[in-house]
LUMLUMTOR-764054 format. One record per residue (C-alpha): residue number from 1; residue in three letters; x, y, z. Coordinates in pm, whole numbers. Layout:
% residues N
   n res      u      v      w
 NUM Ala      X      Y      Z
...
***
This chain:
% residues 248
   n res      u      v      w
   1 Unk   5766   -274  -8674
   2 Unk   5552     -6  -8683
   3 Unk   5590    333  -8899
   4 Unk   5471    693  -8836
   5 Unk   5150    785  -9108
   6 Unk   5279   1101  -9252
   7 Unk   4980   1384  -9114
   8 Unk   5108   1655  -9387
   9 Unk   5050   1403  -9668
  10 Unk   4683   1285  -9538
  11 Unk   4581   1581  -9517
  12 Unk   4699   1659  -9890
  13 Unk   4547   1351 -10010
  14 Unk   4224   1466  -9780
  15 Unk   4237   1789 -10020
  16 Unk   4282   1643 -10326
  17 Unk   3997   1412 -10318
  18 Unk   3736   1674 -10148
  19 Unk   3804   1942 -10487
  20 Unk   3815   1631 -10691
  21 Unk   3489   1520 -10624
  22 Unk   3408   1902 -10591
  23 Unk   3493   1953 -10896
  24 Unk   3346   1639 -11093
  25 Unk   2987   1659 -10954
  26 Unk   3026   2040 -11090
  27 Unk   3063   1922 -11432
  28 Unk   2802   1662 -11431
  29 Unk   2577   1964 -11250
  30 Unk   2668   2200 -11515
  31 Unk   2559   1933 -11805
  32 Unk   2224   1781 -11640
  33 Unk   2160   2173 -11612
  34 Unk   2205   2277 -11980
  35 Unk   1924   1970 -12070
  36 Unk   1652   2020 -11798
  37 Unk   1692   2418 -11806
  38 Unk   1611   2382 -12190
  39 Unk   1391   2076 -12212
  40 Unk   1142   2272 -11958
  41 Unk   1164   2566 -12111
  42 Unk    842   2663 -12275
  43 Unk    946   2935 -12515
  44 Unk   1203   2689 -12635
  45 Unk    952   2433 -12735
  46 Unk    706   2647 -12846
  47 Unk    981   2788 -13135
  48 Unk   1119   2407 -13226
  49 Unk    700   2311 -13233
  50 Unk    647   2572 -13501
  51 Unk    982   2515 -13640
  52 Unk    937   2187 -13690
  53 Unk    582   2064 -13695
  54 Unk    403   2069 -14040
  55 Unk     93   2188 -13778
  56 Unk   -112   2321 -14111
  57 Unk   -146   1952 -14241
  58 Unk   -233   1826 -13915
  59 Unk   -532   2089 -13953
  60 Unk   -386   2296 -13700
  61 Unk   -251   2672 -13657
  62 Unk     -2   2855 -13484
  63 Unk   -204   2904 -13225
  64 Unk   -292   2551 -13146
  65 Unk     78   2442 -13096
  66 Unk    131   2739 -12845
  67 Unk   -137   2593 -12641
  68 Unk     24   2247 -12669
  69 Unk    330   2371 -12544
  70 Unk    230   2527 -12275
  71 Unk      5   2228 -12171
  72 Unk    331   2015 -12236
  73 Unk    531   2161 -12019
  74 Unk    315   2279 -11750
  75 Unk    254   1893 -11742
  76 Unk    610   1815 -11750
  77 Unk    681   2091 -11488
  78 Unk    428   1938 -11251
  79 Unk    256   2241 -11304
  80 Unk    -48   2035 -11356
  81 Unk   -158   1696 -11299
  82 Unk   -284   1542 -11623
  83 Unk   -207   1614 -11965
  84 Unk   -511   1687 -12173
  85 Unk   -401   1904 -12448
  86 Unk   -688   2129 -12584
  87 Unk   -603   2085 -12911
  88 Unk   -737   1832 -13230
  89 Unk   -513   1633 -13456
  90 Unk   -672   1591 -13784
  91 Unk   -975   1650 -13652
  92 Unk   -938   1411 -13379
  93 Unk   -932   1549 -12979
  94 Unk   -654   1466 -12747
  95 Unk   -849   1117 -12621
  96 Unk   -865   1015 -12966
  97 Unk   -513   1064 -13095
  98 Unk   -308   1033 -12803
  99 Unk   -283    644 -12718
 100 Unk   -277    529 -12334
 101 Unk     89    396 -12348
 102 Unk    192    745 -12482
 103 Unk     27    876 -12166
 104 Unk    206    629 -11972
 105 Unk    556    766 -12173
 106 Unk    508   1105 -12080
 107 Unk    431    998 -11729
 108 Unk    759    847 -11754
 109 Unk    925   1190 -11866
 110 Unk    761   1378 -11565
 111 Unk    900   1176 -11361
 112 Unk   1213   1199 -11483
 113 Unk   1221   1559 -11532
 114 Unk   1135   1589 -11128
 115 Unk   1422   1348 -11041
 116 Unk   1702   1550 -11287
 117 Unk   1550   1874 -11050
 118 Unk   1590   1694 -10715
 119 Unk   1934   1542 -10819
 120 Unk   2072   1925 -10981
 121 Unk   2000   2091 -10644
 122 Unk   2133   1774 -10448
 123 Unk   2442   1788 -10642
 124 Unk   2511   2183 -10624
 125 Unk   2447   2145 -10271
 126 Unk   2735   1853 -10174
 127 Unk   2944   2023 -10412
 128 Unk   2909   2384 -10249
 129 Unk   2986   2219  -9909
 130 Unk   3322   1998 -10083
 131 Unk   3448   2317 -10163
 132 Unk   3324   2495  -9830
 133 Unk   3522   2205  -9624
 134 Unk   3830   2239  -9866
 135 Unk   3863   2643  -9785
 136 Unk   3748   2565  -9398
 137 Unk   4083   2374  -9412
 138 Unk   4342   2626  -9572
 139 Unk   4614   2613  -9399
 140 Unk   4846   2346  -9190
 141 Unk   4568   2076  -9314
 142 Unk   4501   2090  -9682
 143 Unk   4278   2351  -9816
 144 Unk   4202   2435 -10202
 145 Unk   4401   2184 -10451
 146 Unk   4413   2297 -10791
 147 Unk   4533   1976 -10903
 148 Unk   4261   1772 -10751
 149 Unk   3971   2029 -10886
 150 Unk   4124   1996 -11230
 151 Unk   4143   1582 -11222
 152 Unk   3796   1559 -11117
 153 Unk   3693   1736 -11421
 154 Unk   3870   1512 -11668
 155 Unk   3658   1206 -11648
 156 Unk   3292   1356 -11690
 157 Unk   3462   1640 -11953
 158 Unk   3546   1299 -12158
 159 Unk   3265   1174 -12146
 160 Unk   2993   1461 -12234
 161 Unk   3215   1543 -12515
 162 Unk   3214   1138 -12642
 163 Unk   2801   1231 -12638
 164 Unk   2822   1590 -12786
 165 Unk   3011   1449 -13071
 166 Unk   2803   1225 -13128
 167 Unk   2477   1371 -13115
 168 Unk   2651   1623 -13337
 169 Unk   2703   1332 -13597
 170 Unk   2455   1124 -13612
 171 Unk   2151   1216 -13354
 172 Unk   1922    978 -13447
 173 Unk   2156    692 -13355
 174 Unk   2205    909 -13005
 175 Unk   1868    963 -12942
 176 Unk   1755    610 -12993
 177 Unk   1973    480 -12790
 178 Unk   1933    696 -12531
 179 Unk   1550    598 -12515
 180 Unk   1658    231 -12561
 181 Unk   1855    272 -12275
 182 Unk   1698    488 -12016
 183 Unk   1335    513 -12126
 184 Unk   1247    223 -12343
 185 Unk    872    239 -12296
 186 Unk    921    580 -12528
 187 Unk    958    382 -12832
 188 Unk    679    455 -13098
 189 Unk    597    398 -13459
 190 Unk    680    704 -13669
 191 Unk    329    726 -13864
 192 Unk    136    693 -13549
 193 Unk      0   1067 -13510
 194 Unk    112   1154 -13186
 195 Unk    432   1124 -13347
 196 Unk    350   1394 -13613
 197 Unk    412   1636 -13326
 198 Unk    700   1481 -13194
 199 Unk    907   1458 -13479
 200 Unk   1299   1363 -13438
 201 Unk   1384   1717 -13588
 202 Unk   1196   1886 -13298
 203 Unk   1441   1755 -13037
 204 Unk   1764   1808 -13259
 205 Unk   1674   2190 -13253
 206 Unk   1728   2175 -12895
 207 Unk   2101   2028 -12984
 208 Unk   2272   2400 -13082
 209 Unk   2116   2618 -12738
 210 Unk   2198   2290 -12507
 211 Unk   2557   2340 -12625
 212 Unk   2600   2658 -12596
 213 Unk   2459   2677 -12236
 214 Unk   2733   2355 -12212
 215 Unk   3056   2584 -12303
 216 Unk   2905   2909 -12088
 217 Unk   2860   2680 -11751
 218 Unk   3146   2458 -11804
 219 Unk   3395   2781 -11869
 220 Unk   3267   2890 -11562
 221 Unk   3334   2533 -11364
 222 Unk   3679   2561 -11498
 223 Unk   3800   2909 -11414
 224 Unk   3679   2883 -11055
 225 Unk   4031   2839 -10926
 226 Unk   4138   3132 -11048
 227 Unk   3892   3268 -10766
 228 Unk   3904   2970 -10533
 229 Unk   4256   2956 -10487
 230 Unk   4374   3314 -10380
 231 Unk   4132   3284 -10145
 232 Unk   4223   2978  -9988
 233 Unk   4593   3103  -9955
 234 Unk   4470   3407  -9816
 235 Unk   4269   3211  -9586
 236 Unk   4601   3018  -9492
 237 Unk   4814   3318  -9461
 238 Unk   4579   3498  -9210
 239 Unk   4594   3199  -8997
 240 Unk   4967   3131  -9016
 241 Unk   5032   3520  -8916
 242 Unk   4766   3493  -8657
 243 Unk   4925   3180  -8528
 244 Unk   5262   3363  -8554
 245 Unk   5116   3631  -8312
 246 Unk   4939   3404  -8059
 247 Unk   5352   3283  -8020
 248 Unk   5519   3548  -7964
***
């Protein structure tokens, strides 16, 4: 025996999944942007350098660690091609104190910092056109759900507070698992003087403006109903009265 598919509820369920995913690649957008907006900002690391950095035992000033951090991220940025800092370490130059496999690391962060830009604009983009589709349909076939926007936000809104909470606790723990995890070849020994200007500190000073950023784009992520919807029932409205007209 065979059974009617219900269209009404199809294209519900069509709705519900389109603002879902809409909605969850939003949140993941929103936190990938709060890190790479700050981790390539230069005035950022230029304040958590001198913040941090005991740059008058290493024999250097204040200028010095401006210059590295404009290097660093011009480097990083893919502003430039090598990274050759002008700077001395104890007296040593750059191709003294900075070990090949520390080149190779920050290779490795380049790298990553031009796939987190690729992947932000790829996912603004498919989630712009979710939400596009979902108001294209207001109407007899779906349109804006509330519900679904709201559900896709749950999972990913779990889990970046599971890793703000604990960064907030213990960052250390956070941050060396992270590198055991994602970037392992980013694993030094403390003493070795690179490390002197990459101290642990230096990275949890980027902790407090990351979160902040966090709350400001994620407040906007969830009050974009409160826009999206009206329209979409506006959007359905016009066409049911123009429909209305067409049958009279």
């Amino acid at each position: 025996m065979a059974y009617d598919r219900d269209p009404a509820g199809q294209t519900h369920r069509g709705a519900f999944f389109r603002c879902f995913l809409a909605s969850f690649l939003l949140v993941l957008v929103a936190a990938g942007a709060c890190v790479y907006f700050n981790a390539v900002d230069r005035q950022l690391f230029e304040t958590a350098l001198l913040e941090n950095v005991d740059y008058a035992a290493l024999g250097m000033d204040a200028d010095s660690m401006r210059s590295f951090a404009e290097e660093t991220i011009l480097f990083l940025t893919d502003a430039q091609d090598s990274w050759e800092p002008s700077i001395t370490v104890a007296g040593f130059p750059a191709s003294r104190f900075i070990p090949q496999n520390f080149r190779d690391h920050m290779v490795t962060v380049k790298g990553c910092v031009s796939a987190a830009s690729t992947l932000l604009v790829c996912g603004t983009v498919a989630a712009v056109a979710l939400l596009a589709w979902a108001l294209a349909t207001s109407g007899r076939r779906g349109g804006f759900s509330t519900q679904g926007y709201y559900a896709g936000t749950i999972l990913p809104l779990l889990l970046i507070a599971g890793v703000g909470l604990w960064a907030s606790l213990d960052f250390g723990g956070m941050w060396e698992m992270l590198h055991r995890t994602l970037i392992p070849d980013g694993i030094f020994p403390a003493d070795e003087l690179v490390m002197q200007l990459f101290p642990e500190t230096l990275f949890s000073a980027y902790l407090p403006p990351v979160l902040l950023m966090l709350v400001l784009m994620l407040a906007a992520v969830l009050v974009l109903p409160l826009i999206l919807s009206p329209v979409s029932a506006r959007i359905a409205q016009s066409r049911a009265e123009s429909a209305g007209g067409s049958n009279r």
